[in-house]
N, C-alpha and C positions, 0 to 999 in steps of 0.2 A: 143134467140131473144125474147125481150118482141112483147105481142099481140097487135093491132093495136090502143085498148083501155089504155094499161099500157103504166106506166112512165115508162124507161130505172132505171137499180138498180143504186142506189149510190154508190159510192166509196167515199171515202175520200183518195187524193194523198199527200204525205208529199215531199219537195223540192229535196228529194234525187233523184225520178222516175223521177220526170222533168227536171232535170239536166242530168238524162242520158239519155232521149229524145232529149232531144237539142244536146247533144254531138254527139249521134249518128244520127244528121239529121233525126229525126223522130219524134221531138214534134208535127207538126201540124197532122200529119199521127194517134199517140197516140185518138187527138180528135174525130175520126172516129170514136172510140169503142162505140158498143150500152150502153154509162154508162153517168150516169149525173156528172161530176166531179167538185169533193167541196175540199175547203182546207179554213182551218180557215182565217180571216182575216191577222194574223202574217207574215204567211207562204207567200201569195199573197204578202206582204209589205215586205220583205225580199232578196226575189229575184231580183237578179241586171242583172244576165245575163245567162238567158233572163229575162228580166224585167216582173214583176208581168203585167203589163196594157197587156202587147201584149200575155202574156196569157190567160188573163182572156178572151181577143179577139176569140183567137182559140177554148175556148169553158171551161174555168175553172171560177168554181162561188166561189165565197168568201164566207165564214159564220164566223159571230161575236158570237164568244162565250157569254154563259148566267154569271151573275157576279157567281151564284154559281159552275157551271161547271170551271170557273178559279182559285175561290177558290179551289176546286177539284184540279185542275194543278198544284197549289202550296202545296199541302198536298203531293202528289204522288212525286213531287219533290226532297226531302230528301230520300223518299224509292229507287227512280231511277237515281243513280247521271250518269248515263253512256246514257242516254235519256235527250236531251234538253228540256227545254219547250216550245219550239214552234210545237215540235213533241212529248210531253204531249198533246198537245192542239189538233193536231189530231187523237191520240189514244182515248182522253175522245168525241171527235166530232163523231168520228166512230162509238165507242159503244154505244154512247146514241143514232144514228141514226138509229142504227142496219144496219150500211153500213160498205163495206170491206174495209180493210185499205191498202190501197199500198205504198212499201214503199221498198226500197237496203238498207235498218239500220237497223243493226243486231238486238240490243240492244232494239230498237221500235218493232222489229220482236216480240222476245223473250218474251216482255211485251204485245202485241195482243193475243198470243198466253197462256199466261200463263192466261188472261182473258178473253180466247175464243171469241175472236175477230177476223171474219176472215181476214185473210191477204197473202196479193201476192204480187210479186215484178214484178223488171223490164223482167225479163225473161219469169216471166207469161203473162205477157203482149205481149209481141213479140211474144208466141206462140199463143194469142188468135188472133194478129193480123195476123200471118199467117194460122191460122185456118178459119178465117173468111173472107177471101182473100183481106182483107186491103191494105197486103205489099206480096211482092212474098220472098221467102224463099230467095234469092239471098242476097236481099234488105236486110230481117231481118240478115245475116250472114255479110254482107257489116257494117251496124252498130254495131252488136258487134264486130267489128274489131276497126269500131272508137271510140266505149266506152271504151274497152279496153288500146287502143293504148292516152286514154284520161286521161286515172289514175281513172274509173269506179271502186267502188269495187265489183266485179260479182265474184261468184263461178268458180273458173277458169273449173275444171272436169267439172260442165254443162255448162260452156261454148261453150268448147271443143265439148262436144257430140251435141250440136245445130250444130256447123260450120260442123264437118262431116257429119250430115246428110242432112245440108240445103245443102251447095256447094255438096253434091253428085246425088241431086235433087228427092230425097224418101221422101215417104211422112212417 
């Protein structure tokens, strides 16, 4: 938990973590987290459902990339054809902010990670929010039933070991 003087750390979220918020009935729940949450401008303009405006409401702030950081997007492009660029756009926003990247795409994973970038997905998320008493363990086990049953792509094996231990109610 930051000090009473510190900003919350930055994340940069890419559209995948927010689509399986919304699916699982926990996007506004997500905005709880002590984090300030940024996603390029693309990413905000992208989103139909749920719609960019009514997130940016719950607590997501847009950033307009610099023209050289796009340039950047479009160089990395050809090297990463399996990474979109609008998730270019939040991998180069992340690292240059020295903020984590969240993200359920493999491919964006793999590229954080190859450029030490930290990165967490939606899973991580669910356990910070049941570690931090956000959502109760039930709640976090009730949504990944519905992200799943929603065509989420999640780890199915950590899925699994979330739902036994949340419905078994251990901590």
């Amino acid at each position: 938990m930051p000090e009473l003087n510190e900003l919350p750390p930055k994340v940069v979220v890419d559209t995948s973590v927010i689509i399986d918020f919304y699916l699982g009935g926990l996007l506004p729940s997500l905005f709880e987290l002590p984090f300030h949450f940024l996603a390029p401008d693309v990413i905000i303009a992208e989103l139909q459902d749920p719609k960019g405006v009514a997130v940016m409401i719950l607590g997501l702030h847009g950033h307009e990339l610099s023209v050289s950081q796009l340039l950047e997007v479009r160089g990395l492009s050809p090297k990463n054809t399996k990474v979109s660029l609008n998730d270019l756009q939040a991998f180069v926003l992340a690292r240059d902010l020295g903020a984590m990247l969240l993200t359920s795409d493999g491919p964006l994973r793999n590229l954080a990670q190859e450029n030490g970038v930290g990165v967490h997905g939606t899973l991580w998320l669910l356990d910070e929010m049941v570690r931090l008493v956000v959502i109760s363990q039930v709640t976090a086990a009730n949504a990944i039933r519905r992200m799943l049953d929603a065509g989420c792509r999640l780890p199915k094996n950590e899925c699994e070991a979330r739902l036994r231990l949340w419905e078994s109610g251990e901590q």
